[in-house]
C-alpha positions in Angstrom: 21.3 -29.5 -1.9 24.5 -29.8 -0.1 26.4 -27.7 -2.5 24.1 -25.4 -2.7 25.5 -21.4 -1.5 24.2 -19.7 1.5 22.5 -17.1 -0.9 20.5 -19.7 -3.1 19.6 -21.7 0.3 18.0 -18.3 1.4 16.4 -17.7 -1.4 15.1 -21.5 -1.5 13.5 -20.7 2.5 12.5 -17.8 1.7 9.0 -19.0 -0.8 8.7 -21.4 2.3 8.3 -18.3 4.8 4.7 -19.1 5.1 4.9 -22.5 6.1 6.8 -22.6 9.5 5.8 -27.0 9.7 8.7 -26.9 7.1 11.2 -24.3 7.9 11.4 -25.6 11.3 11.8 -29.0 9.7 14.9 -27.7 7.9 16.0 -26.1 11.0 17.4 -29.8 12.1 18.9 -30.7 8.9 22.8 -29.2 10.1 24.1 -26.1 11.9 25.3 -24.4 7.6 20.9 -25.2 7.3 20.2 -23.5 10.6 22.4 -20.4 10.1 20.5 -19.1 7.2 16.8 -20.4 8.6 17.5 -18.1 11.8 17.4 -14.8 9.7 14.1 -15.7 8.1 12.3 -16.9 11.5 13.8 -14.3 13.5 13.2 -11.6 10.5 9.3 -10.8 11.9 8.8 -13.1 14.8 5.9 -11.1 16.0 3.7 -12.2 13.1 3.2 -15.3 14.7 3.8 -14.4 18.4 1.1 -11.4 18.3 -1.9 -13.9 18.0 -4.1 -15.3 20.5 -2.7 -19.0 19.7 1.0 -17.7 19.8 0.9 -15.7 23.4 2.5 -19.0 24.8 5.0 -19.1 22.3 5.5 -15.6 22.9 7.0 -16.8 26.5 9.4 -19.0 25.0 10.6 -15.9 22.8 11.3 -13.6 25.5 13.1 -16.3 27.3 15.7 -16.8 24.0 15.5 -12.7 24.5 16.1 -12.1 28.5 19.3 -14.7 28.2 20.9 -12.4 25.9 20.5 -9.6 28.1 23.7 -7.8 28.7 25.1 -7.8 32.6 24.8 -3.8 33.3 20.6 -4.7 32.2 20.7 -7.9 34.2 22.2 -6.6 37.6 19.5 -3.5 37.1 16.6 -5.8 37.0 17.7 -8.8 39.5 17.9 -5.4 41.5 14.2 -4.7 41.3 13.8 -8.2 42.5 13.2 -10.1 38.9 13.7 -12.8 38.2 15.9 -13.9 35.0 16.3 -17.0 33.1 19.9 -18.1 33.5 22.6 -16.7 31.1 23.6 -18.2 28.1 26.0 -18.2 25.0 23.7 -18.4 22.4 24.0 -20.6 19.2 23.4 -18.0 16.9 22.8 -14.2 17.3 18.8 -14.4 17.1 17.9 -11.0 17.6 20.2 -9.1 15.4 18.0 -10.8 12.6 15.4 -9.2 14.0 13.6 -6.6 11.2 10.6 -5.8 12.9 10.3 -4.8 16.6 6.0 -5.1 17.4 4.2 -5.8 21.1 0.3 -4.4 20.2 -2.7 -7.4 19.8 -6.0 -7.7 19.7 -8.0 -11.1 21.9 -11.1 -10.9 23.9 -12.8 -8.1 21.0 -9.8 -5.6 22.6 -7.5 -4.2 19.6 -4.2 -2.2 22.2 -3.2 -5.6 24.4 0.4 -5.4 24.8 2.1 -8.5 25.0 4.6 -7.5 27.8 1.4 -7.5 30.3 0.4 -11.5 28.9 4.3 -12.5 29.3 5.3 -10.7 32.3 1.9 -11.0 34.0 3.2 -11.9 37.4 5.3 -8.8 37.8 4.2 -5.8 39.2 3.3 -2.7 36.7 6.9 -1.0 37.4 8.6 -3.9 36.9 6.6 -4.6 33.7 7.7 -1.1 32.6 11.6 -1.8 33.9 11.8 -5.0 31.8 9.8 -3.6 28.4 12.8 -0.5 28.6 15.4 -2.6 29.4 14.4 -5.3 26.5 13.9 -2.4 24.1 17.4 -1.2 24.9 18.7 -4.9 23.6 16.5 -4.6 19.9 17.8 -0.9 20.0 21.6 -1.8 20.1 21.0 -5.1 18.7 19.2 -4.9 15.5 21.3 -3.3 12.9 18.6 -4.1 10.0 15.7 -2.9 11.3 13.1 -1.6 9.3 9.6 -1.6 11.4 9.0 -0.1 15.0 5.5 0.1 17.0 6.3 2.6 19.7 2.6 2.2 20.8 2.1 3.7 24.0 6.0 3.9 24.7 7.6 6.5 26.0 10.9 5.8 26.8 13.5 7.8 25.6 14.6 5.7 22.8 16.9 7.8 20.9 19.5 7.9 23.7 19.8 4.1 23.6 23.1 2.7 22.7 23.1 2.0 18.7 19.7 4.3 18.6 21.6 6.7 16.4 22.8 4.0 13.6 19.7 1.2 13.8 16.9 3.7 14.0 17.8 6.3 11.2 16.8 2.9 8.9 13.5 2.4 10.2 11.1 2.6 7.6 7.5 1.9 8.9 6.8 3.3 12.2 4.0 3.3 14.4 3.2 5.3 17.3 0.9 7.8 18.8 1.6 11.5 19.5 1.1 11.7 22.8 4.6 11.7 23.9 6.6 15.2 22.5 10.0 14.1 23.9 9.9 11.4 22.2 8.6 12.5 18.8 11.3 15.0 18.8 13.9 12.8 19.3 13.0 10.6 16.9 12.9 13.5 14.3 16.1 13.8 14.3 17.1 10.5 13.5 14.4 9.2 11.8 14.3 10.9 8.5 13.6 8.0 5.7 9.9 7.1 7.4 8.3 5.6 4.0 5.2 4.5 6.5 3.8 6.4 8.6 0.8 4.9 11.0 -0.2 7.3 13.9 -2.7 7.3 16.4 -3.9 11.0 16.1 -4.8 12.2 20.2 -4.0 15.5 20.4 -1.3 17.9 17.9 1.6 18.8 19.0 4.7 21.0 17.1 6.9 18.3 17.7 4.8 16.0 15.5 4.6 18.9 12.6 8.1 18.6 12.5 8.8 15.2 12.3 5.8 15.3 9.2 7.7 18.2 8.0 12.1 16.2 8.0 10.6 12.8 6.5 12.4 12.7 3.2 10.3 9.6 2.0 7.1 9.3 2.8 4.9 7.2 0.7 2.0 6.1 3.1 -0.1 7.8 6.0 -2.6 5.6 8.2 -3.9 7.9 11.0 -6.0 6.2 13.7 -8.4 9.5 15.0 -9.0 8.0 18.4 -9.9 11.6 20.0 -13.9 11.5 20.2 -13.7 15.5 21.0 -14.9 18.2 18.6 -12.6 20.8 19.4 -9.6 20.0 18.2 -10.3 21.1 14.1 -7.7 23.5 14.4 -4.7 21.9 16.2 -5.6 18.9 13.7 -5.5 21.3 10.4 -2.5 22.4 11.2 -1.2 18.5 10.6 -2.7 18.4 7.5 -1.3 21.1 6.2 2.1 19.9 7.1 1.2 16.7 5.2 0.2 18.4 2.3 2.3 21.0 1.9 5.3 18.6 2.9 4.3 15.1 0.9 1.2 15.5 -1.7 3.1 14.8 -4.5 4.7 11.5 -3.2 1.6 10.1 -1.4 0.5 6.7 -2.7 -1.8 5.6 0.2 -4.4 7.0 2.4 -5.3 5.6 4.8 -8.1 7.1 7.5 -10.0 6.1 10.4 -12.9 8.8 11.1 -14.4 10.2 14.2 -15.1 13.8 14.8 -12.6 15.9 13.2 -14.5 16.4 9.5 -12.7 19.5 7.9 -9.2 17.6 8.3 -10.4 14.7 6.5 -11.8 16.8 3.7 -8.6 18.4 2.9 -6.6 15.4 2.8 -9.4 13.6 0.5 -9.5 17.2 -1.6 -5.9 17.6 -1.9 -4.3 14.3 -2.1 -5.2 13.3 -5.3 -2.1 11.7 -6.5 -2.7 8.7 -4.2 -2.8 5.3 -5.7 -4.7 3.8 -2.3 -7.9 4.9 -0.3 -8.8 3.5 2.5 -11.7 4.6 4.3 -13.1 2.9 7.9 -14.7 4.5 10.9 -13.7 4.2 14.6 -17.7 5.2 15.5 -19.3 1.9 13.2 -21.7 3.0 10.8 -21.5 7.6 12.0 -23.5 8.1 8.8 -23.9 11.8 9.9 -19.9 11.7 9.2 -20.2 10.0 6.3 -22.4 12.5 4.7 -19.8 15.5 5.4 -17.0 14.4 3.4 -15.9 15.4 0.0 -13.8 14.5 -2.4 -11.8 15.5 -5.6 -13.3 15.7 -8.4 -10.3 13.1 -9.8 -8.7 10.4 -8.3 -6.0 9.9 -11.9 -3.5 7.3 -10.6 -6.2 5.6 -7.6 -5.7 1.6 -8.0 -6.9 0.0 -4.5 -10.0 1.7 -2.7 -10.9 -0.2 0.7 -14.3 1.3 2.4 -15.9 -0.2 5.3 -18.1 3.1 5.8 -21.3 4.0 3.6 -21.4 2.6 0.1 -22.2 6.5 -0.9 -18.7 7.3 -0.3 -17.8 4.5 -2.5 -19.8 5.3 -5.2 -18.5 8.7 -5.2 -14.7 8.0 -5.3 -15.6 5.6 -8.0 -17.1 7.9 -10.3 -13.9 10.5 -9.6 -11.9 7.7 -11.5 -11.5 6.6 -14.8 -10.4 3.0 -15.5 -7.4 2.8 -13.0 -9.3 1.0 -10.3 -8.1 -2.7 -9.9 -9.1 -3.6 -6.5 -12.7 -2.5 -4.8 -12.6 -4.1 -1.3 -16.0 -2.9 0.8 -16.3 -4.5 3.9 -19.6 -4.2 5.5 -20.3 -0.6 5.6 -23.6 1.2 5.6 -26.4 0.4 3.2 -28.5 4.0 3.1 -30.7 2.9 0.7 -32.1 -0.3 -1.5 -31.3 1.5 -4.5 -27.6 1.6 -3.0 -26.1 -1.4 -4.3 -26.9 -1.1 -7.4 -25.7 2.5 -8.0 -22.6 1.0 -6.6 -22.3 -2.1 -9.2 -23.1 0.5 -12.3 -20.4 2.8 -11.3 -17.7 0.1 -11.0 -19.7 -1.0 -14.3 -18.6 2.1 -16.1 -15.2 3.3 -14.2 -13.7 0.3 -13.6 -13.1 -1.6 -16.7 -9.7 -3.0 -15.6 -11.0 -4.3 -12.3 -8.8 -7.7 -10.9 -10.4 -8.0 -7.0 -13.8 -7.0 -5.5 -15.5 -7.7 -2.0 -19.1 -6.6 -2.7 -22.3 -7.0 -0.6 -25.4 -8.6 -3.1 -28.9 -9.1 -2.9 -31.4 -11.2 -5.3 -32.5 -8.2 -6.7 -29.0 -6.7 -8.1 -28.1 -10.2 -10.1 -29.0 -8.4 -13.2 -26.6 -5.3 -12.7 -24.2 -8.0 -11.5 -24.5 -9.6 -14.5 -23.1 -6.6 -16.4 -20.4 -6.0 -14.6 -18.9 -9.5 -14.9 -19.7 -8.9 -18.7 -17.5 -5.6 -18.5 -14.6 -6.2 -16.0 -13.5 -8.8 -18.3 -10.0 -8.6 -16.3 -11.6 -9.8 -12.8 -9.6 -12.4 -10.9 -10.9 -12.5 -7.6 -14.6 -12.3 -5.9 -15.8 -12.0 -2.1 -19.7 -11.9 -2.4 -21.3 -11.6 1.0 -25.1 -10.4 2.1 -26.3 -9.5 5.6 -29.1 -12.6 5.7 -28.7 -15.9 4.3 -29.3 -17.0 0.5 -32.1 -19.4 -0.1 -31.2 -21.9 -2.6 -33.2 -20.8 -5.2 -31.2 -17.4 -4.6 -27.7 -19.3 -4.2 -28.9 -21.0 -7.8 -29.7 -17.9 -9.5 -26.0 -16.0 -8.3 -24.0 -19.3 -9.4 -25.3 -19.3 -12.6 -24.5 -15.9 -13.1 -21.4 -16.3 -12.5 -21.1 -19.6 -14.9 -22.8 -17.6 -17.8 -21.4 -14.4 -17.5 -17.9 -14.3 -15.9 -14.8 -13.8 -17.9 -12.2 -16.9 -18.2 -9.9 -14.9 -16.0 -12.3 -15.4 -12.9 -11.3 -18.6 -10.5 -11.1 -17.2 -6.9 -14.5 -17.0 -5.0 -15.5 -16.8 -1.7 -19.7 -16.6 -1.1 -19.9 -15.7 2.2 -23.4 -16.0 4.4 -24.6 -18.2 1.3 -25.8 -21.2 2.0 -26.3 -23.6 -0.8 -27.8 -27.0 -1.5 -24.9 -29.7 -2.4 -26.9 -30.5 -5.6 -26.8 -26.9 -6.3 -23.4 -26.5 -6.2 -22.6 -30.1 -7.8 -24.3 -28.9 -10.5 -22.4 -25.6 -10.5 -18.9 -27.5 -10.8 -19.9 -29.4 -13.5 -20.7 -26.4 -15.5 -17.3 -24.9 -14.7 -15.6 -27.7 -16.4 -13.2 -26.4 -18.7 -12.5 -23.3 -17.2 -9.5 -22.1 -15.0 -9.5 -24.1 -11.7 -11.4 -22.4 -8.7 -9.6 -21.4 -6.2 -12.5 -21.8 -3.3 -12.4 -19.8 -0.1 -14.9 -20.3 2.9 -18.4 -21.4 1.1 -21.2 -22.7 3.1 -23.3 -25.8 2.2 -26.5 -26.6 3.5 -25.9 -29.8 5.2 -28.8 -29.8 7.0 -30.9 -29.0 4.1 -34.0 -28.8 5.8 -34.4 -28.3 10.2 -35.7 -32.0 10.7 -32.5 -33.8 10.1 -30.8 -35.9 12.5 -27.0 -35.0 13.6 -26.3 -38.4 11.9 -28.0 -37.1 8.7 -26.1 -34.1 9.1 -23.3 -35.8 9.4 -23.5 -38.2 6.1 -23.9 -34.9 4.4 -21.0 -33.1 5.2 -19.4 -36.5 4.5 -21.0 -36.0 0.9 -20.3 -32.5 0.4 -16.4 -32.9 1.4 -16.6 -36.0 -1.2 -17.8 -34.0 -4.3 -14.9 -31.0 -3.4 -12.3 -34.5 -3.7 -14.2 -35.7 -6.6 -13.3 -32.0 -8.7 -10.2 -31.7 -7.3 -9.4 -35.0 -9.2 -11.4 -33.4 -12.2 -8.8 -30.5 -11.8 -12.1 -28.0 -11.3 -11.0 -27.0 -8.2 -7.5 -26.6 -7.6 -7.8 -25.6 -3.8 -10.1 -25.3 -0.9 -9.8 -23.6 1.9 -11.9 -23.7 5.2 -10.2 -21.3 7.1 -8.3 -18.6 5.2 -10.6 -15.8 3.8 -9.1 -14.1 0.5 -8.1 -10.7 1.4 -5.9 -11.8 4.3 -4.6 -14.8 2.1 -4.4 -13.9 -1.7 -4.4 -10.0 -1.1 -1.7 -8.6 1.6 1.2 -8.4 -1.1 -1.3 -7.1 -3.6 1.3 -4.2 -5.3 -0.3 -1.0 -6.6 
């Protein structure tokens, strides 16, 4: 290891960027060690900092950050009477490693906290504001390889920072909303290589037609419609034509959250048919009367990855405008209109969706049979999230696991059966029929430990004991290569899913 270059150590940490227990371990091995394990942890540090179980960390982060605040920023904010941690030479230059520049979390069922209230809590709201500009200007000036920017309710004047010119024209994600016109048309005239583009739609403004209109690049478009108002169809058209006329033949993802504005939905849906991802939710949960309005294309010819957590209609009918491409159907819980629904929806995956690797599906006792046929025809299927809105009895739980024995294709070995309960003997038996096929990879699955309401807590107990025992036992048996109790698929197995 100790003759190992700089470039192969990095490549080495970088299939441990997932498991921070080790890097940090690393981290003490010597400084050569440290050097190269600072531009991985430093690359997105808000991926762990923008959780409710990092905000503490997150205090620790902008401490590193405020000592390596220049003195013209220092003597401006120790003149509005804050407090900074003493100055210090640094071992390394942390933030210049720094790729991603974020502040936006969701805690307490809120998605738009901004962790500069948490950290800087005890300051007044203008110093808040003083200190988020004046740390802003640092990651401007300081982070030459940036690629991702939230400017979330920001408004500061960002392209007239030092280094603004150079480090912002390589952004390529950004995020923002379009209240702010100054700032939007600043940033159009540096920011010209935007390959993601994630707005929260308020208002329209020309400033934001024009900086749709310069992008040079622009692959993706998530727009979060956060204006519950009915008037604003025309001022919103008017972005969607820029879109369109601008990007239609480039655009691989779609991505829409839907409230009021119907007719500027429609002819991005209509029109953007090149798009290899759809994804589909709705800011009012479950605005059927939405839902119904939309159309579609008649062909979706390149469409790989269609996520829904609206109406199952609209799934069905994006389904049927495709033609074998489909390799991922994710539908989180969405509407259910009618019983006959879900199975509609398994048939058309049945007969569009041959090549299918990954599907989140809602299932009910009565669609097994459907189900059946699909695992018969999507013989390529890799991955499966089954959940249903009330709990399986056992004799349901029985009647889906030998399904999926019976009729699932060899490629099949990630599941996750959420709101199923089963009986451990039911699933003991299970495992031993999937001896001799590719080891399950098992997400969150719910035994029955109680097994019936009379048990005692110590009964309860011996049977979790039991159950945890029989997932050892095929692990041994090389049934079950992992388990895990608190990752679900999609966020685990799914985020660098390529389409």
């Amino acid at each position: 290891m100790s003759k190992l270059e700089s470039d192969q150590l990095l490549l080495i940490f970088e299939k441990l960027s997932n498991d921070k227990k080790s890097l940090y371990s690393c981290l003490l091995v010597n400084k050569f060690w440290s050097q190269i394990l600072v531009k991985i942890l430093w690359k997105d540090p808000w991926t762990s900092l923008l959780k409710e179980d990092g905000l503490e960390k997150a205090k620790l982060f902008f401490r590193t950050v405020l000592s390596q605040l220049p003195q013209d920023s220092r003597k401006f904010l120790m003149g509005r009477k804050i407090k900074l941690p003493e100055q210090q030479k640094p071992f390394f230059d942390y933030i210049s490693n720094c790729k991603y520049i974020g502040h936006i979390y969701s805690a307490d069922g809120k998605k738009d906290n901004d962790i500069y209230d948490y950290v800087f809590s005890d300051y007044s709201d203008t110093q808040r504001i003083e200190l988020k500009k004046e740390i802003y200007k640092l990651f401007i000036n300081k982070c030459t390889a940036l690629t991702y920017l939230d400017l979330t309710n920001i408004n500061y004047p960002l392209y007239e920072f030092p280094g603004a010119e150079t480090n912002l024209s390589k952004i390529t994600h950004l995020r923002f909303d379009d209240k702010s016109s100054q700032l939007i048309n600043g940033l159009s005239k540096i920011c010209k290589f935007i390959e993601k583009f994630d707005v929260n739609l308020t208002c329209s403004n020309s400033n934001l037609i024009k900086f749709i209109q310069v992008q040079e690049n622009l692959k993706s478009i998530i727009i979060r419609d956060n204006n519950n108002e009915q008037n604003l169809e025309k001022p919103y058209e008017i972005v969607g034509e820029a879109i369109i006329e601008q990007h239609k033949d480039n655009l691989i993802h779609l991505d829409l959250t839907l409230e009021n504005n119907v007719s500027f939905y429609n002819n991005l849906l209509l029109k953007l048919i090149n798009v290899k991802k759809i994804v589909l939710y709705d800011s009012r949960y479950r605005n059927v009367a939405i839902h119904k309005q939309l159309k579609f294309s008649d062909t979706y010819p390149n469409l790989k990855v269609l996520q829904i957590g609206i109406s199952f209609s609209v799934a069905v009918k994006i389904i049927q405008a495709t033609k074998d491409t489909i390799q991922m159907i994710w539908l989180d819980k969405g509407n259910q209109e009618s019983e006959e629904q879900i199975s509609q929806l398994l048939k058309a995956i049945s007969q569009h969706c041959q090549y299918l690797k990954f599907l989140k599906i809602c299932l009910k006792n009565e669609n097994l049979e459907d189900f059946k046929q699909l695992l018969i025809i999507c013989k390529y299927l890799e991955g499966l999230y089954i959940y249903r809105g009330n709990i399986y009895n056992d004799d349901d739980g029985k009647g889906l696991l030998d399904v999926l024995v019976d009729s699932a294709n060899n490629n099949l070995y990630k599941l996750q059966l959420h709101y199923c309960y089963f009986k451990i003997d039911t699933l003991n038996q299970f495992f031993k029929r999937w001896k001799g096929r590719k080891s399950l990879y098992l997400y969150p699955i719910l035994a029955n430990y109680y097994e019936n309401k009379l048990l005692s807590r110590e009964e309860f107990n011996r049977n979790k004991k039991r159950f945890n025992d029989m997932i050892e036992s095929y692990k041994k048996e090389n049934v079950i290569k992992t388990f895990e109790t608190s990752h679900d698929f999609m966020f685990k197995d799914l985020a660098e899913f390529k389409y």
